[in-house]
PDB file of N, CA, C and O in Angstrom, chain B, residues numbered from 101:
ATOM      1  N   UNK B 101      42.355  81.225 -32.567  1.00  0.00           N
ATOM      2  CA  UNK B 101      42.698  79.847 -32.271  1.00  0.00           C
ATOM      3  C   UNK B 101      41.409  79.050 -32.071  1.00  0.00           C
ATOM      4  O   UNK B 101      40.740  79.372 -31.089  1.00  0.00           O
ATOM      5  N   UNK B 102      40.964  78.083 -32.830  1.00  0.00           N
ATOM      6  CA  UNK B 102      39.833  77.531 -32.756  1.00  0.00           C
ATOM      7  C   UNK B 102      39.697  76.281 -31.757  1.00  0.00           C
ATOM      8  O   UNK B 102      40.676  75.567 -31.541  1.00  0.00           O
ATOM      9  N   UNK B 103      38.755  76.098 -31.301  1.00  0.00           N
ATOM     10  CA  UNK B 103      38.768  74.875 -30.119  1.00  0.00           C
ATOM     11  C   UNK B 103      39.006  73.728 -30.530  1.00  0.00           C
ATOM     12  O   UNK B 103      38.562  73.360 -31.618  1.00  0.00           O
ATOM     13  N   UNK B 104      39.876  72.793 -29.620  1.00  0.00           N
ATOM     14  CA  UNK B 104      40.064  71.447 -29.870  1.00  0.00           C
ATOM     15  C   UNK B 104      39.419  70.457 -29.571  1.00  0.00           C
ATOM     16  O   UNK B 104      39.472  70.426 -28.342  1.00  0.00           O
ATOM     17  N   UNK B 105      38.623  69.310 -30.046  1.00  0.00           N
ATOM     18  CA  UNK B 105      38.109  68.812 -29.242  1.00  0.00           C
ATOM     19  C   UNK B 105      38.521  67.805 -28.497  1.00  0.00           C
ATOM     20  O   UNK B 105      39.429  67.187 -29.053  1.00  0.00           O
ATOM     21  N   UNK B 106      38.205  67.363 -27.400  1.00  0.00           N
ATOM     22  CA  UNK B 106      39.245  65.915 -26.654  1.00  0.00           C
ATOM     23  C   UNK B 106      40.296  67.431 -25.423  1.00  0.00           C
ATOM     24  O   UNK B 106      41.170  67.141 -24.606  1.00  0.00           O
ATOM     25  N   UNK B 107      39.966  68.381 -25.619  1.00  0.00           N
ATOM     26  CA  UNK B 107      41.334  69.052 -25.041  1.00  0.00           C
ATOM     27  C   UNK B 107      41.440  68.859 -23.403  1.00  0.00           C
ATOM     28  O   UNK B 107      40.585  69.267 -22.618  1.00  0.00           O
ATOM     29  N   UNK B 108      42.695  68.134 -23.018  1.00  0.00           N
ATOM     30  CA  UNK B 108      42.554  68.275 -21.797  1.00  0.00           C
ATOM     31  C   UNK B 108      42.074  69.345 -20.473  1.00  0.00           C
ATOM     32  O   UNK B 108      41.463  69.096 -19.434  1.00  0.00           O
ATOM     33  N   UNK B 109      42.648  70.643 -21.026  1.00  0.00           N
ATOM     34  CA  UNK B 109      42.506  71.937 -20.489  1.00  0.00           C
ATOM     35  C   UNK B 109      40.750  72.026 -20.630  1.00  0.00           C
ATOM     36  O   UNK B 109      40.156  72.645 -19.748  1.00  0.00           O
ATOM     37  N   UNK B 110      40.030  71.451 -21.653  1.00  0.00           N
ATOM     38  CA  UNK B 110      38.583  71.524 -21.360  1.00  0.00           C
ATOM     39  C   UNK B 110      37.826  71.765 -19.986  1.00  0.00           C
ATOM     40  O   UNK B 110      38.255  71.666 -18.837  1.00  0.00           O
ATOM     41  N   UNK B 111      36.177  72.221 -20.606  1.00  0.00           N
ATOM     42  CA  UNK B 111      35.707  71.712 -19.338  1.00  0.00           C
ATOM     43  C   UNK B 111      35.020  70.822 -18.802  1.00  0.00           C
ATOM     44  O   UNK B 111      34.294  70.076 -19.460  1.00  0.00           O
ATOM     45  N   UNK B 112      35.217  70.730 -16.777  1.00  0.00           N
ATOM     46  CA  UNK B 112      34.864  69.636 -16.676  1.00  0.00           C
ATOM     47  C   UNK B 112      33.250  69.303 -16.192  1.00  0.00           C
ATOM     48  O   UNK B 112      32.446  70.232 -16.108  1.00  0.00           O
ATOM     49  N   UNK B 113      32.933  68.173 -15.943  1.00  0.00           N
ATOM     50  CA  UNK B 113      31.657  68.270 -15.557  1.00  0.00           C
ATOM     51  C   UNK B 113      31.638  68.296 -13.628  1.00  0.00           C
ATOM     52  O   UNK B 113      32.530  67.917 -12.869  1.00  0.00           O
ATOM     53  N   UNK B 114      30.884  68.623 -13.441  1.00  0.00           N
ATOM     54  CA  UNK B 114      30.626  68.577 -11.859  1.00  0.00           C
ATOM     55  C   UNK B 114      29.756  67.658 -11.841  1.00  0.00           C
ATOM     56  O   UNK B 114      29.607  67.309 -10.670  1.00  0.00           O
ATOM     57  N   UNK B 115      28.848  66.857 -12.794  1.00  0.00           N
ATOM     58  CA  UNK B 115      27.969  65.911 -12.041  1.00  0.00           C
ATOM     59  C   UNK B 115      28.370  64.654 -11.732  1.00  0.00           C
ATOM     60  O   UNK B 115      29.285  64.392 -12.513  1.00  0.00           O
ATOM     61  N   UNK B 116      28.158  63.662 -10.950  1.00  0.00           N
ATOM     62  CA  UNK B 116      28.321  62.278 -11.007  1.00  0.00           C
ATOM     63  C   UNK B 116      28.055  61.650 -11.818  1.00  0.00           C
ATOM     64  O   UNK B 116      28.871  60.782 -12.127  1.00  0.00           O
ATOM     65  N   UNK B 117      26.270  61.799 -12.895  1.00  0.00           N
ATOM     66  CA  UNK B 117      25.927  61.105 -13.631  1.00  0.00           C
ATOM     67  C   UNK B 117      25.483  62.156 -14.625  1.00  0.00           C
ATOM     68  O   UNK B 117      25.410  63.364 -14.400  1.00  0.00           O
ATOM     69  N   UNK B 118      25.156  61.443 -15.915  1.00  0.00           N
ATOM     70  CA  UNK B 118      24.894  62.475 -16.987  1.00  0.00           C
ATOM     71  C   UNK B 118      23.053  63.076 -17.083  1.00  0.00           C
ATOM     72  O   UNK B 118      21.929  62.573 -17.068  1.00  0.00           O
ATOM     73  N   UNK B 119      23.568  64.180 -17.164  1.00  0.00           N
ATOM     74  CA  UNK B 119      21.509  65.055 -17.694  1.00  0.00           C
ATOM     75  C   UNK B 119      21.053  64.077 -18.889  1.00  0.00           C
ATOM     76  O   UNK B 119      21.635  63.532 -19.827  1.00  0.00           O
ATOM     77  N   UNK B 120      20.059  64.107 -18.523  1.00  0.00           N
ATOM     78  CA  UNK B 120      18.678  63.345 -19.634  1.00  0.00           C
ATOM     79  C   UNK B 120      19.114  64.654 -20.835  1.00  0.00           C
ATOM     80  O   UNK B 120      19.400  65.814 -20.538  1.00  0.00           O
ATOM     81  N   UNK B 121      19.065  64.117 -22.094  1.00  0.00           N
ATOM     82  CA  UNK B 121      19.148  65.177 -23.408  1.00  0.00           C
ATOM     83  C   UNK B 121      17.643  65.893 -23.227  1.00  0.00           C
ATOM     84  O   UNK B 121      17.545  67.074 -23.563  1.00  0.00           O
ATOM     85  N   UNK B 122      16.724  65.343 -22.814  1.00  0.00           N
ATOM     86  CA  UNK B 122      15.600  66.240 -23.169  1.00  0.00           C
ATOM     87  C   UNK B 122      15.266  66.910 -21.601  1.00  0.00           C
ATOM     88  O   UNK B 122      14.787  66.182 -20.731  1.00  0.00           O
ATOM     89  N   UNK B 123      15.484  67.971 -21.405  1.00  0.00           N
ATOM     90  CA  UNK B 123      15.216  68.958 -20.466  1.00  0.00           C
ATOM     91  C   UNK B 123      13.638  68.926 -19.962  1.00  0.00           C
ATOM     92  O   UNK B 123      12.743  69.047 -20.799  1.00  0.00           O
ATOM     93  N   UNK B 124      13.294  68.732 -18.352  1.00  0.00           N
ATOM     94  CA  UNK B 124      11.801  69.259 -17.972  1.00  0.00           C
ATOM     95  C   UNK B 124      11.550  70.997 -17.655  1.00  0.00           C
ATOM     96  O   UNK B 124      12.041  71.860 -16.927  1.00  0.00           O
ATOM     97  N   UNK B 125      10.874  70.928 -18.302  1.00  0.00           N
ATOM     98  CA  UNK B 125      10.154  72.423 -18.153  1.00  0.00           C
ATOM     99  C   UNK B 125       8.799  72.461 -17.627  1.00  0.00           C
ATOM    100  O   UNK B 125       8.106  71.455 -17.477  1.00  0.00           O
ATOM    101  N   UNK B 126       8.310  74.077 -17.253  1.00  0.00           N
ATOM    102  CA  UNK B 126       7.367  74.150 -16.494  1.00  0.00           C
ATOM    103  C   UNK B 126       6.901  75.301 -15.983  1.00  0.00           C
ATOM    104  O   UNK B 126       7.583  75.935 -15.177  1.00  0.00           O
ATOM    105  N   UNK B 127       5.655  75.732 -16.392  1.00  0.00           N
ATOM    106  CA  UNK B 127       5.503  77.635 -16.213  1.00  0.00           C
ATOM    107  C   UNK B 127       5.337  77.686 -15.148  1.00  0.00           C
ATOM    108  O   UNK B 127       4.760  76.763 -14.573  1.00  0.00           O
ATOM    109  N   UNK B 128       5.787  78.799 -14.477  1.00  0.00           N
ATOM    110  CA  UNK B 128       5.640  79.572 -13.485  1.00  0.00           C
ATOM    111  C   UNK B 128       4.762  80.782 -13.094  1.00  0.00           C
ATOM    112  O   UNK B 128       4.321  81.350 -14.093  1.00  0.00           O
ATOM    113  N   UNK B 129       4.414  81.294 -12.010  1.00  0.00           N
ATOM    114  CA  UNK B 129       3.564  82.615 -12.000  1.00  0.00           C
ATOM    115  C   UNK B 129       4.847  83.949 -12.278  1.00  0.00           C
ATOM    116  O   UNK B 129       6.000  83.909 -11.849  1.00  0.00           O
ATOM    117  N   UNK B 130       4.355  84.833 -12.937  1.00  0.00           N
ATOM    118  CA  UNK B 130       5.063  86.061 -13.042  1.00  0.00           C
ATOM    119  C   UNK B 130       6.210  86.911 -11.746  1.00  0.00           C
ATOM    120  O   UNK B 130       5.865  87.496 -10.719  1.00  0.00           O
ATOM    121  N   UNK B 131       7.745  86.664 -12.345  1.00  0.00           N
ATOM    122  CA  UNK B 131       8.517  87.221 -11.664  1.00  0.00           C
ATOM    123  C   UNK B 131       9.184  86.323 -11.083  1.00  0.00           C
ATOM    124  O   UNK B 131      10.028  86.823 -10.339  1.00  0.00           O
ATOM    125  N   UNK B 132       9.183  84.755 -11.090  1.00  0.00           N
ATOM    126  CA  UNK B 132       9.467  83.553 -10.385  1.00  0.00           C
ATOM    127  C   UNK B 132      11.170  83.227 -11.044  1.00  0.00           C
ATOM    128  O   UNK B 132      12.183  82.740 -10.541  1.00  0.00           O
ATOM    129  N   UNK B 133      10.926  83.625 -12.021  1.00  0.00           N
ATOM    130  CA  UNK B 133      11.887  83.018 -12.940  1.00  0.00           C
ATOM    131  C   UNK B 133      13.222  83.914 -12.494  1.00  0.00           C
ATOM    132  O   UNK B 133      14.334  83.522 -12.141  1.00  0.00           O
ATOM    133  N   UNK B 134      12.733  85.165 -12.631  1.00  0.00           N
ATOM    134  CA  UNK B 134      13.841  86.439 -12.507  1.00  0.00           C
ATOM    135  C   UNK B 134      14.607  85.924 -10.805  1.00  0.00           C
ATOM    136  O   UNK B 134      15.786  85.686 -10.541  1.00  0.00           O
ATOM    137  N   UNK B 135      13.522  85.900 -10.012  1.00  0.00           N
ATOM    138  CA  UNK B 135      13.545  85.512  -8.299  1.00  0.00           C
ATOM    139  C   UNK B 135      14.670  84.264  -7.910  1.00  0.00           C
ATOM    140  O   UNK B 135      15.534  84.198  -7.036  1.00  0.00           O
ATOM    141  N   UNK B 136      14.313  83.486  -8.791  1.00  0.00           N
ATOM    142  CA  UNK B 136      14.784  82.125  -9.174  1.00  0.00           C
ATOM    143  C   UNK B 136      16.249  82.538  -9.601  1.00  0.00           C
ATOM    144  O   UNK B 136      17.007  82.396  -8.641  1.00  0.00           O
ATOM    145  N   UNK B 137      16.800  82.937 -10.571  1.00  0.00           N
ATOM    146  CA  UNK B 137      17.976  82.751 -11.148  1.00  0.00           C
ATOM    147  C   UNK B 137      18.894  84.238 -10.661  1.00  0.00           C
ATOM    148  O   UNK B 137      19.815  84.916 -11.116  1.00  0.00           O
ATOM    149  N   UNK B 138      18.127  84.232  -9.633  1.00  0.00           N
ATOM    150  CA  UNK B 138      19.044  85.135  -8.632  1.00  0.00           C
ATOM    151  C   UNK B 138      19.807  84.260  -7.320  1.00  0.00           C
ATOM    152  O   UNK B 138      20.773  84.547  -6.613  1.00  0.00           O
ATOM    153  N   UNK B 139      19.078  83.307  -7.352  1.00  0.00           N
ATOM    154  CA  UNK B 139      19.763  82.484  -5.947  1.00  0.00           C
ATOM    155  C   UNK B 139      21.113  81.591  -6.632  1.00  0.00           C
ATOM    156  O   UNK B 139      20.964  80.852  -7.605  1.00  0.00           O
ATOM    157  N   UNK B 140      22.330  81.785  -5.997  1.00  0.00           N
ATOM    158  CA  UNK B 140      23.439  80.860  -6.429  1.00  0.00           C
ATOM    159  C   UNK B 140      23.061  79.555  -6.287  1.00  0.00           C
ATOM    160  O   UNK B 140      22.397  79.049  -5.383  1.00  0.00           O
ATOM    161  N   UNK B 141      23.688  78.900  -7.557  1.00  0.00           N
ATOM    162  CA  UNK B 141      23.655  77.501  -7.489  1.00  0.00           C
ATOM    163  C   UNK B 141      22.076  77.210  -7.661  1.00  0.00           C
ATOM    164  O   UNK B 141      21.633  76.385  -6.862  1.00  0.00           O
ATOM    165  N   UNK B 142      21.274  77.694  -8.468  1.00  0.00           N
ATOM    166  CA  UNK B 142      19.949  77.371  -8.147  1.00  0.00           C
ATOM    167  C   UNK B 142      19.636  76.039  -9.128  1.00  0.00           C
ATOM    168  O   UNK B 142      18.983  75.056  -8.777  1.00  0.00           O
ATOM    169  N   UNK B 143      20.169  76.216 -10.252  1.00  0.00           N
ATOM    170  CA  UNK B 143      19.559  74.900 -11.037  1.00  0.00           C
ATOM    171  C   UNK B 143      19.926  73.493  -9.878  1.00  0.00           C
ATOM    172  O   UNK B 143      19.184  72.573  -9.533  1.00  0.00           O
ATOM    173  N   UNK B 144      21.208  73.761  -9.529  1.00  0.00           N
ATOM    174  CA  UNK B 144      21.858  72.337  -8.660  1.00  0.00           C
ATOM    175  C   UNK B 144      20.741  72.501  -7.318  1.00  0.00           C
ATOM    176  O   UNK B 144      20.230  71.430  -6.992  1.00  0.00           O
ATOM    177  N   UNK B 145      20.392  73.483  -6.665  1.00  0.00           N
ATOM    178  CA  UNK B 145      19.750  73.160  -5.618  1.00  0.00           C
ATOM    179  C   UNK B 145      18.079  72.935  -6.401  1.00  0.00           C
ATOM    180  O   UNK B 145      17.536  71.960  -5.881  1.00  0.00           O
ATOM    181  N   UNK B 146      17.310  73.501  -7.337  1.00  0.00           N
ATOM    182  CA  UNK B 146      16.173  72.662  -7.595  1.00  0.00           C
ATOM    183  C   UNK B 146      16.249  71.216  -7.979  1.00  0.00           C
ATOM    184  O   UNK B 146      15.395  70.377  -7.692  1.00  0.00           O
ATOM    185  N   UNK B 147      17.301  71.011  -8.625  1.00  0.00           N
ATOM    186  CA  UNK B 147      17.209  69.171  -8.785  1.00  0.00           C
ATOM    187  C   UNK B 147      17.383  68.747  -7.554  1.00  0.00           C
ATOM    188  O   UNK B 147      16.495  67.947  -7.258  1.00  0.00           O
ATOM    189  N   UNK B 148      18.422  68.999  -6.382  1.00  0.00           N
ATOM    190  CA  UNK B 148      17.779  68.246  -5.033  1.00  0.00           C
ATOM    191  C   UNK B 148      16.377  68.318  -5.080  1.00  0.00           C
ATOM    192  O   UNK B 148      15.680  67.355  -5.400  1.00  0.00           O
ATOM    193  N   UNK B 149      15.869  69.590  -4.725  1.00  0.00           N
ATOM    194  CA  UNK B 149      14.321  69.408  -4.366  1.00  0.00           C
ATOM    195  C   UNK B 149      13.506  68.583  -5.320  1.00  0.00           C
ATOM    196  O   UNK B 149      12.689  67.912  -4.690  1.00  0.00           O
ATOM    197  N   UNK B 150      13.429  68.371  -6.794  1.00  0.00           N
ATOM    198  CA  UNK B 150      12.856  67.918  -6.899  1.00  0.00           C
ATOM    199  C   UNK B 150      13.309  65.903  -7.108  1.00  0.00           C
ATOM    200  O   UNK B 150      12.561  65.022  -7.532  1.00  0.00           O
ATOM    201  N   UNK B 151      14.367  65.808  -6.753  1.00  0.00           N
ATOM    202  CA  UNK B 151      14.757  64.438  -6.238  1.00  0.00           C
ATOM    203  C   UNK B 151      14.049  64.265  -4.793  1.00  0.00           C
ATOM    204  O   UNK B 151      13.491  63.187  -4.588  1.00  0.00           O
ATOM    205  N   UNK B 152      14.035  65.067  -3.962  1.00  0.00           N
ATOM    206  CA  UNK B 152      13.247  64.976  -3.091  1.00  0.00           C
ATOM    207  C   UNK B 152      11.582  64.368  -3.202  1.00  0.00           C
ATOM    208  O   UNK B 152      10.944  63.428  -2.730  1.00  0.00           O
ATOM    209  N   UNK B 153      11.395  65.248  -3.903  1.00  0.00           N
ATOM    210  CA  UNK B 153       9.979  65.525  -3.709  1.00  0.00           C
ATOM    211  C   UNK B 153       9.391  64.019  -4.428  1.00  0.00           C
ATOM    212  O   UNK B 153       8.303  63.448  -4.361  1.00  0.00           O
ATOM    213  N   UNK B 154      10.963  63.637  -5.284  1.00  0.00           N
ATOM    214  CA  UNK B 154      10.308  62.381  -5.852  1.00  0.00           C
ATOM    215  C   UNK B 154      10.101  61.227  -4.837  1.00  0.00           C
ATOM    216  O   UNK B 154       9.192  60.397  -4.803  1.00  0.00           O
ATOM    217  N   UNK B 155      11.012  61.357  -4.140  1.00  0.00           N
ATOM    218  CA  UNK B 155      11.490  60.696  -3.033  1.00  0.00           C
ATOM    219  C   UNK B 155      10.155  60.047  -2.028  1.00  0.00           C
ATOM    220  O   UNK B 155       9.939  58.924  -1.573  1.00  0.00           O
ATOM    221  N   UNK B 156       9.446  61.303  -1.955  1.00  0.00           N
ATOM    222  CA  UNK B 156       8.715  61.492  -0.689  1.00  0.00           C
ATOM    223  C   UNK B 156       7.054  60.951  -1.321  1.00  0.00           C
ATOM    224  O   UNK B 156       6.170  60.252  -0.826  1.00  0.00           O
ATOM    225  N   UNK B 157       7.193  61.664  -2.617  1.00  0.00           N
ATOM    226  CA  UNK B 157       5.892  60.849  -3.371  1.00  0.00           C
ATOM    227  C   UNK B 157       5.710  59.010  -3.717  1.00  0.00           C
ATOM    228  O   UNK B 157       4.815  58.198  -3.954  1.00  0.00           O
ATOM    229  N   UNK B 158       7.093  59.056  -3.565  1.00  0.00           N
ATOM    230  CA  UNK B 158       7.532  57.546  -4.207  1.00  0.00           C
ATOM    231  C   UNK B 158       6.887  56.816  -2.660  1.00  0.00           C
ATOM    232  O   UNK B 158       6.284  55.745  -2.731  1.00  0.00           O
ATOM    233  N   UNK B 159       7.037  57.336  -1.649  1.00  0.00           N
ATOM    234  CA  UNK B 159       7.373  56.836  -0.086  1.00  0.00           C
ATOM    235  C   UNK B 159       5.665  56.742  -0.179  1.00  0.00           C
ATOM    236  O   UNK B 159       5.419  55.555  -0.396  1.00  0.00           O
ATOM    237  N   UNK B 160       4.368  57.530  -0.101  1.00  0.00           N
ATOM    238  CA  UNK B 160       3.561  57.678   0.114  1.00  0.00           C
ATOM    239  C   UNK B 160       2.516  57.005  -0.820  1.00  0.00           C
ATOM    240  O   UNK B 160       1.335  56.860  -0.502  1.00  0.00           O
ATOM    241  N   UNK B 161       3.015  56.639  -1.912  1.00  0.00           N
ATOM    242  CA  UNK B 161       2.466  55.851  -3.110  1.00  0.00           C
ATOM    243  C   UNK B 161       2.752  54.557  -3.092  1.00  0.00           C
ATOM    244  O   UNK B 161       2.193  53.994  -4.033  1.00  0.00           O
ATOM    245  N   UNK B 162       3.428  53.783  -2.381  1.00  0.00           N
ATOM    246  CA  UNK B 162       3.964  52.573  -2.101  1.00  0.00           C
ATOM    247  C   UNK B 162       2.577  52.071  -1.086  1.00  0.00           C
ATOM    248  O   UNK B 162       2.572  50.962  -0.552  1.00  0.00           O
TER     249      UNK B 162
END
């Protein structure tokens, strides 16, 4: 049975607003990544932090 598109039964989004199409990336030191995508919910809790961090740079640059 091939997918429909428009299907109500779809899925949904959890965000309020939509992701930028082009993704930020950014190397890490060795083993960070593995460490990283062991914690639940981690992509949703690094975008707080780094909304934060924008936050706080934005505050100090003013």
């Amino acid at each position: 049975m091939p997918f429909q598109k428009n299907n109500k039964l779809g899925a949904k989004s959890f965000n309020e607003e939509p992701f930028d199409k082009s993704p930020v990336s950014f190397c890490v030191r060795k083993g960070v990544k593995e460490k990283l995508k062991a914690i639940p919910d981690w992509q949703e809790r690094l975008r707080k932090l780094v909304d934060e961090l924008i936050d706080d740079v934005g505050d100090s640059c003013q």
